[in-house]
ROTIFI-902684 format. One record per atom (N, C-alpha, C): residue number from 1; residue in one letter; y, x, z. Coordinates in steps of 0.02 Angstrom, whole numbers. Atoms other than C-alpha are relative to their C-alpha. Layout:
REM residues N
PT  nr rest     c2     c1     c3
PT NUM    a      Y      X      Z
...
REM end
This chain:
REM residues 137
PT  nr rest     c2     c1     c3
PT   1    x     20     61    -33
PT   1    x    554   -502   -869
PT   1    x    -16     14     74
PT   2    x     21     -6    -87
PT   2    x    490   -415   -711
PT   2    x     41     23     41
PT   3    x    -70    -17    -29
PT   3    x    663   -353   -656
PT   3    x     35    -83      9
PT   4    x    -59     47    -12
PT   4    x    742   -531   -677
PT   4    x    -33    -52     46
PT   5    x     52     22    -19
PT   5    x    586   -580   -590
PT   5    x     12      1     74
PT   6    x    -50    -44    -71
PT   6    x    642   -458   -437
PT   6    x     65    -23     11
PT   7    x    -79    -33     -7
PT   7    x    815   -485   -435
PT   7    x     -1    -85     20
PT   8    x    -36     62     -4
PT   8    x    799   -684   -446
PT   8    x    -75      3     80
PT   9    x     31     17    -61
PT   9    x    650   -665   -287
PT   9    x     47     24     55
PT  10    x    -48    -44    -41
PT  10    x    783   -555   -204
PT  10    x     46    -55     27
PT  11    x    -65     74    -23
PT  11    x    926   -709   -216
PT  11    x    -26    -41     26
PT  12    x     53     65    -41
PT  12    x    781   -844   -161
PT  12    x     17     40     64
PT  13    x     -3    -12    -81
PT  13    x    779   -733     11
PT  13    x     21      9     34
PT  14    x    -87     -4    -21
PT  14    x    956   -696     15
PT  14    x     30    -75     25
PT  15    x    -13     70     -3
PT  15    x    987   -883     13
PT  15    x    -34    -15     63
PT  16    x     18     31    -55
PT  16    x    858   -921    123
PT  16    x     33     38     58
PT  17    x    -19    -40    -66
PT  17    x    912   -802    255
PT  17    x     61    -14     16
PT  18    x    -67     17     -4
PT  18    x   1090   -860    225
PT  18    x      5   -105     34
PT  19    x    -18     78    -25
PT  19    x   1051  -1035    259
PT  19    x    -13    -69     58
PT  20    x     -2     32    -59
PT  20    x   1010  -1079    422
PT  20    x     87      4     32
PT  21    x    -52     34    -47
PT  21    x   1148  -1171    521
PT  21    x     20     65     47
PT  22    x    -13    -64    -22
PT  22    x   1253  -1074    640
PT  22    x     41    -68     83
PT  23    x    -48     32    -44
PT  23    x   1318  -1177    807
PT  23    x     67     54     39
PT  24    x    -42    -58    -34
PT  24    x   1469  -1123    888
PT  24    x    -11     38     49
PT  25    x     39    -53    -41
PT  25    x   1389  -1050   1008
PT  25    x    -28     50      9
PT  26    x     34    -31     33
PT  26    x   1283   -938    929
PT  26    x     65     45    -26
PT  27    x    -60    -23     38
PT  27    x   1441   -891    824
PT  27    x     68     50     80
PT  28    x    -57    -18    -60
PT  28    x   1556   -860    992
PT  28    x    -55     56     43
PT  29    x     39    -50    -24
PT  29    x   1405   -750   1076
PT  29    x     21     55    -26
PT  30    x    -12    -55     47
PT  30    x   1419   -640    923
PT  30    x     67     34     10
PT  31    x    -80    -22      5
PT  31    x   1607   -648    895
PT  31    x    -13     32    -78
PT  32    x      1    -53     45
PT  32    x   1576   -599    735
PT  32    x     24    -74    -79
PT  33    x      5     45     31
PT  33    x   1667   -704    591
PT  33    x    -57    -28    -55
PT  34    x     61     39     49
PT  34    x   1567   -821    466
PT  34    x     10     34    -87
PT  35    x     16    -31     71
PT  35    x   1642   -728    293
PT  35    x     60     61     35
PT  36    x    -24    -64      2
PT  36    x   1672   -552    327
PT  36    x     37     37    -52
PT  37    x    -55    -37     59
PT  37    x   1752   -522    152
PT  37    x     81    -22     17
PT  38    x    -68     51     -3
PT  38    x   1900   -643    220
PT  38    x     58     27     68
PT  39    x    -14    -25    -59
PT  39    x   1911   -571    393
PT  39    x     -7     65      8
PT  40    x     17    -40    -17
PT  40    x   1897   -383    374
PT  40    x     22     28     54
PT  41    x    -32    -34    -62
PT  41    x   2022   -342    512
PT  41    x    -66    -23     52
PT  42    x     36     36    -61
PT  42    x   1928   -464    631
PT  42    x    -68     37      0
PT  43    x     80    -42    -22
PT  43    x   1745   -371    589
PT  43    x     36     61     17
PT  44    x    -36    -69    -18
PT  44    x   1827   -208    597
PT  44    x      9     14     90
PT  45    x    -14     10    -58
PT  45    x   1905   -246    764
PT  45    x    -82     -7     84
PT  46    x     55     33    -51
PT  46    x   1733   -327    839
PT  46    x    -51     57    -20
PT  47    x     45    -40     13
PT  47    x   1647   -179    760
PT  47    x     24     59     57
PT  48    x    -25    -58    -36
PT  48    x   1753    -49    863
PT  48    x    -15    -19     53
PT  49    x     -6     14    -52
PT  49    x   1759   -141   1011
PT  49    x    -75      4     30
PT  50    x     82     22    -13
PT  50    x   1552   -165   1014
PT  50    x    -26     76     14
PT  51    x     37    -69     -4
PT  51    x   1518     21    967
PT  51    x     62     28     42
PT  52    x    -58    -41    -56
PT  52    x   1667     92   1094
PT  52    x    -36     64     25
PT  53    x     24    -34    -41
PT  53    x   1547    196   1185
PT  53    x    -45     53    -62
PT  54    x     37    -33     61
PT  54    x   1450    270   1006
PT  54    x     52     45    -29
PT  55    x    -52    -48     24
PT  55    x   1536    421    950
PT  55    x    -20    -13    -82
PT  56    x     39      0     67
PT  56    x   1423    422    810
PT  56    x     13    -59    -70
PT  57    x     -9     91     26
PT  57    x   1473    236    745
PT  57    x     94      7    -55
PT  58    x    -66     -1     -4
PT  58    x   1658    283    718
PT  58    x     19      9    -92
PT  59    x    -14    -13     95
PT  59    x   1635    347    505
PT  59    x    -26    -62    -31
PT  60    x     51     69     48
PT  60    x   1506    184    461
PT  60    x     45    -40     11
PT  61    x    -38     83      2
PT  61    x   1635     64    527
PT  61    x     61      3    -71
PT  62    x    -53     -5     42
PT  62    x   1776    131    442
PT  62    x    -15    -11    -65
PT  63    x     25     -5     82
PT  63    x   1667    148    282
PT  63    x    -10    -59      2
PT  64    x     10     66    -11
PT  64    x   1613    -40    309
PT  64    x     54    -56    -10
PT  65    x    -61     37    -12
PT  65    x   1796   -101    350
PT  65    x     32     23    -68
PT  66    x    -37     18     67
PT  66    x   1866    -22    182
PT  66    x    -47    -34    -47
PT  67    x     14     29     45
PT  67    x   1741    -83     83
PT  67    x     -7    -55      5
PT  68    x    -16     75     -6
PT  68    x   1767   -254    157
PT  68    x     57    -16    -33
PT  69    x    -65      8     27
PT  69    x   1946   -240    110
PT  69    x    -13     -1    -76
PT  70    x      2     -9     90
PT  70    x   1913   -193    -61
PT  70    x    -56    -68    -35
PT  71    x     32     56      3
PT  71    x   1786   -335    -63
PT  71    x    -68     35    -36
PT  72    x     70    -46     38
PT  72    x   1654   -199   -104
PT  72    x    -66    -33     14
PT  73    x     81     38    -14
PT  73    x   1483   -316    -71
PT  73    x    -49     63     13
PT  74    x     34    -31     -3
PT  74    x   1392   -178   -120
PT  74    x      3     68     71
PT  75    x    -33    -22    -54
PT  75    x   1481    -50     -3
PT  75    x     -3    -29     76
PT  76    x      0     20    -78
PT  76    x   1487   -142    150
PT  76    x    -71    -24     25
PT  77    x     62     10    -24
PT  77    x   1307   -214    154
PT  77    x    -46     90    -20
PT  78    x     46    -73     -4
PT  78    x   1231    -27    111
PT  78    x     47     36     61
PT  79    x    -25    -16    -54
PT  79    x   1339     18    251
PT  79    x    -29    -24     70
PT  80    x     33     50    -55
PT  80    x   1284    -85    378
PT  80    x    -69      3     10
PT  81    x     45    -34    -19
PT  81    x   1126    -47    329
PT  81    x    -19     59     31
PT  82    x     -9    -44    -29
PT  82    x   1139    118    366
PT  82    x     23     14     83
PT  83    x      1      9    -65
PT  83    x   1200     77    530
PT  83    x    -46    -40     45
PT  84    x     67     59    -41
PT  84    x   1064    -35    577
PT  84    x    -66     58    -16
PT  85    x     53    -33     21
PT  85    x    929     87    490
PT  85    x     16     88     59
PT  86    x    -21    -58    -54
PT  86    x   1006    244    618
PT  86    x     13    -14     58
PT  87    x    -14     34    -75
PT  87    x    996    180    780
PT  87    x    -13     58     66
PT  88    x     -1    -44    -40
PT  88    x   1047    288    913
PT  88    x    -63    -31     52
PT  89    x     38     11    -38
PT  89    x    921    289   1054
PT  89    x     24    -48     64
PT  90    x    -49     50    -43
PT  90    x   1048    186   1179
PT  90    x     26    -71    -30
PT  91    x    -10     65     23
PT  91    x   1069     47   1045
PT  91    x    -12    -79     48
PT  92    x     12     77    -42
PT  92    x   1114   -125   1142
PT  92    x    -21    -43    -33
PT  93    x     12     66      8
PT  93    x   1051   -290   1122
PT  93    x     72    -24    -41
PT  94    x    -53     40     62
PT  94    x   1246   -347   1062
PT  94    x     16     49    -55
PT  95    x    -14    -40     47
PT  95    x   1266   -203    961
PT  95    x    -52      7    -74
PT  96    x     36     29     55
PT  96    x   1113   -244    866
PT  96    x      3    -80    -28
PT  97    x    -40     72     24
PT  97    x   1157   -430    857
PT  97    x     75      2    -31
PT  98    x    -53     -6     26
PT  98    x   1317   -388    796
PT  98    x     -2     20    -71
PT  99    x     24    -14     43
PT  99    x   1241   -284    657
PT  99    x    -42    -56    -41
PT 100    x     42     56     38
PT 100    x   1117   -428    609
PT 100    x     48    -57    -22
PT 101    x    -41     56     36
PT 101    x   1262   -563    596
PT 101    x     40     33    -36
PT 102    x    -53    -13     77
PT 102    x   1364   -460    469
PT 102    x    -47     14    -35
PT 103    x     49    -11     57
PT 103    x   1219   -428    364
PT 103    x    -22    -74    -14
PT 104    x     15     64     28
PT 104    x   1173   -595    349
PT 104    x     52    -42    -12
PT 105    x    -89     34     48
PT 105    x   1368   -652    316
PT 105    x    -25     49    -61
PT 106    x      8    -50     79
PT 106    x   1345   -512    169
PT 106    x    -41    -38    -40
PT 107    x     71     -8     53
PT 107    x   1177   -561    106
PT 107    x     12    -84    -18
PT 108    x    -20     95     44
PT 108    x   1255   -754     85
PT 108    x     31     -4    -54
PT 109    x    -78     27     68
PT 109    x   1416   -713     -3
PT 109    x    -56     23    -57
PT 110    x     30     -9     46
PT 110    x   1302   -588   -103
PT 110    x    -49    -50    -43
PT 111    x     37     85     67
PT 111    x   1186   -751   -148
PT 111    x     26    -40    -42
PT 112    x    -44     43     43
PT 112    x   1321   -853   -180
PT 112    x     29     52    -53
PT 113    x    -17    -27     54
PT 113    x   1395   -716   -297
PT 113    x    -37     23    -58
PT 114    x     57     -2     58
PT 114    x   1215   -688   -384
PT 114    x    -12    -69    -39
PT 115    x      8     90     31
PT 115    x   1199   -899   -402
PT 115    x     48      7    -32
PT 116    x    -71     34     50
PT 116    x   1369   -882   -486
PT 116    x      3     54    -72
PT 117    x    -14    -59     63
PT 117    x   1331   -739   -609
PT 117    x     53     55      6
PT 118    x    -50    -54    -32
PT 118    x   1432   -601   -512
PT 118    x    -32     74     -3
PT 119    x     44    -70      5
PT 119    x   1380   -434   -590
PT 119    x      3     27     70
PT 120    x    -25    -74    -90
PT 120    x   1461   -333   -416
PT 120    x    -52    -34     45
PT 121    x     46     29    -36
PT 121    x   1340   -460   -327
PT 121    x    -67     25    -21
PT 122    x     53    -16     10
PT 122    x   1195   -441   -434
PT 122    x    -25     95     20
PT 123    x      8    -74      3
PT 123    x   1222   -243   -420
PT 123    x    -10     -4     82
PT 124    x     15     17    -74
PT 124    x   1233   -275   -219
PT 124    x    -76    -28     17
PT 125    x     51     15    -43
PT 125    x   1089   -353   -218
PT 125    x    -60     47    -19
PT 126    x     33    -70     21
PT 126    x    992   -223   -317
PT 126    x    -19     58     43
PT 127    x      0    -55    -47
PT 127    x   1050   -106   -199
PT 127    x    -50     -9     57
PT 128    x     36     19    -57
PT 128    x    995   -189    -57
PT 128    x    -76    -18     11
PT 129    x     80     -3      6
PT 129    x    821   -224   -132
PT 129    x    -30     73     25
PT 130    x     28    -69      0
PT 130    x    795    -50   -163
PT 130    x      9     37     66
PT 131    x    -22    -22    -89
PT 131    x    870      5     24
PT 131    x    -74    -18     32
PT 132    x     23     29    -60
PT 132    x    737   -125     88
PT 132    x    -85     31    -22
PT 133    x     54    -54     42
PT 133    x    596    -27    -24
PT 133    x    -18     46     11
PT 134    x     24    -63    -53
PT 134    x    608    117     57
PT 134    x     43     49    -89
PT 135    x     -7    -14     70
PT 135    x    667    155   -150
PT 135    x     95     46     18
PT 136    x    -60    -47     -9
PT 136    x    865    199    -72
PT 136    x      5     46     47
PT 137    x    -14    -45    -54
PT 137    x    828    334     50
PT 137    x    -19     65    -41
REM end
């Protein structure tokens, strides 16, 4: 009961965090599409182009961009974390905004795939509890 307890407070904050509005504006700053499972070239692309100057950046994208392809949920948001949780000391302003709007494309589909009864979701979001726990390091 206290796991389904966790897992369904986890989707409440996934949702919420997924469901503020987005103007185009906001969206065109970023450059960063609205479902990253659909567009992996396009994050991929806006991921290279952002970190250009990060030597360091060059294995997380790639790991990020296949498991977009593969439609890995779990994979690409523990990725991303990882790149948001290692922040070089030169980290920009768009390079961290860039990071924050694909995690919150992730942490939607992942809602919508927990609201729909999507084990690979529910296991994504698991993950990502436990990441935010301090429980995946």
């Amino acid at each position: 009961m206290k796991r389904l307890l966790c897992i369904f407070s986890t989707v409440a904050a996934l949702v919420m965090a997924g469901c503020k509005g987005e103007s185009d504006e906001e969206k065109a700053a970023v450059g960063m599409p609205n479902d990253p499972l659909k567009h992996a070239d396009e994050v991929s692309a806006k991921l290279k182009s952002t970190f250009a100057n990060d030597q360091t950046a060059s294995t997380p994208i790639d790991e990020v961009t296949q498991a977009l392809k593969k439609n890995d949920l779990e994979g690409a948001a523990m990725g991303v974390a990882v790149m948001q949780r290692v922040a070089p000391p030169n980290r920009t302003f768009e390079q961290s905004q860039v990071l924050n709007k694909l995690m919150l494309e992730l942490q939607a589909n992942i809602a919508n795939g927990v609201a729909n009864g999507d084990p690979a979701a529910l296991k994504a979001a698991e993950a990502l509890r436990a990441n935010a726990s301090g429980a995946g390091q």
